[in-house]
C-alpha positions in Angstrom: 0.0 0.0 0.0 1.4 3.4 -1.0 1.4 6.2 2.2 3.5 9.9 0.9 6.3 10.3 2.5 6.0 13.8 4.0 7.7 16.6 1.1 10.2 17.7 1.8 12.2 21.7 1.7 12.4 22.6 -2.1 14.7 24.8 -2.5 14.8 24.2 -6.5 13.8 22.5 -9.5 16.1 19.6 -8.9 15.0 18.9 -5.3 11.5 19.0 -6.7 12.0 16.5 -9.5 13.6 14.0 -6.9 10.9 14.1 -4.8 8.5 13.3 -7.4 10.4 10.7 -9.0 11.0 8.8 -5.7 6.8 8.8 -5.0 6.3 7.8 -8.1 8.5 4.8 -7.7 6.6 4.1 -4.5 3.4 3.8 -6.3 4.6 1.7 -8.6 6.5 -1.0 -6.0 3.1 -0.6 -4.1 1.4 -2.0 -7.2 3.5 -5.0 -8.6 1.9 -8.5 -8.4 -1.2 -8.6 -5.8 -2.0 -12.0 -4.5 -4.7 -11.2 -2.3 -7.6 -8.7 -1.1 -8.3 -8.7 2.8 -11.9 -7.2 2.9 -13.1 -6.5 6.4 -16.6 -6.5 7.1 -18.8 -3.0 7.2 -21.4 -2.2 9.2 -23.1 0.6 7.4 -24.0 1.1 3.6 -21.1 3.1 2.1 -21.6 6.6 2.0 -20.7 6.8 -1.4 -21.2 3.6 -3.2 -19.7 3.8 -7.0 -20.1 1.0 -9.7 -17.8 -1.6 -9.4 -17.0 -1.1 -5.7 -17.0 -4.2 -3.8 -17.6 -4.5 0.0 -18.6 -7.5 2.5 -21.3 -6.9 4.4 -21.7 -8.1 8.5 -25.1 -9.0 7.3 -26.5 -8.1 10.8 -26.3 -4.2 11.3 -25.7 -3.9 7.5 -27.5 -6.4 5.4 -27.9 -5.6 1.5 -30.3 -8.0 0.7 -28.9 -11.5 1.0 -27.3 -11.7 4.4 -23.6 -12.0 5.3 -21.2 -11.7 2.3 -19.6 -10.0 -0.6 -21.3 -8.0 -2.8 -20.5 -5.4 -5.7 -22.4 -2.7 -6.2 -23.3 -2.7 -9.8 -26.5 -0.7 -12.0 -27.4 1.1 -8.4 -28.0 -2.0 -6.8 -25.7 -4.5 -4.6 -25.4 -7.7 -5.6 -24.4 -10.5 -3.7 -21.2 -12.1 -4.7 
C-alpha cells in the first residue's frame, strides 16, 4: 500500500524532481503482483457507493439483501457475490 512520505524543503527545480520521481516509484512498487484482497466487514451502507465497488457486508447491522457476504455494487444495486 502506497502512504507519501512527508515533502520535503524545495529549494529548487532539482530537489523537486527528486521528490516526485521517488513517490512515483513508490506507487509503482506498491502495485507490482497482488495475491490477495483482505476485505473486512462493514457495518453501514457506504456513504458513497460507486459502480464496481465491492464490499462484505456483516449482514447483521448492515444487510444488502442476502445476508452476510460479498457483494459489488453494480447498475445502483448491490449484488451478492
Amino acid at each position: 500500500m502506497y502512504m507519501p512520505s512527508q515533502m520535503p524543503e524545495v529549494k529548487d527545480l532539482e530537489d523537486l524532481r527528486r521528490y516526485v520521481e521517488t513517490e512515483f516509484a513508490a506507487v509503482a512498487r506498491s502495485m507490482v503482483e497482488v495475491s490477495a484482497v483482505d476485505l473486512r466487514p462493514i457495518h453501514t451502507v457506504p456513504t458513497r457507493p460507486r459502480e464496481g465497488m465491492i464490499v462484505v457486508a456483516d449482514g447483521t447491522d448492515w444487510n444488502p439483501g442476502a445476508g452476510k457476504g460479498a457483494y459489488e455494487f453494480k447498475n445502483s444495486l448491490w449484488s451478492k457475490l
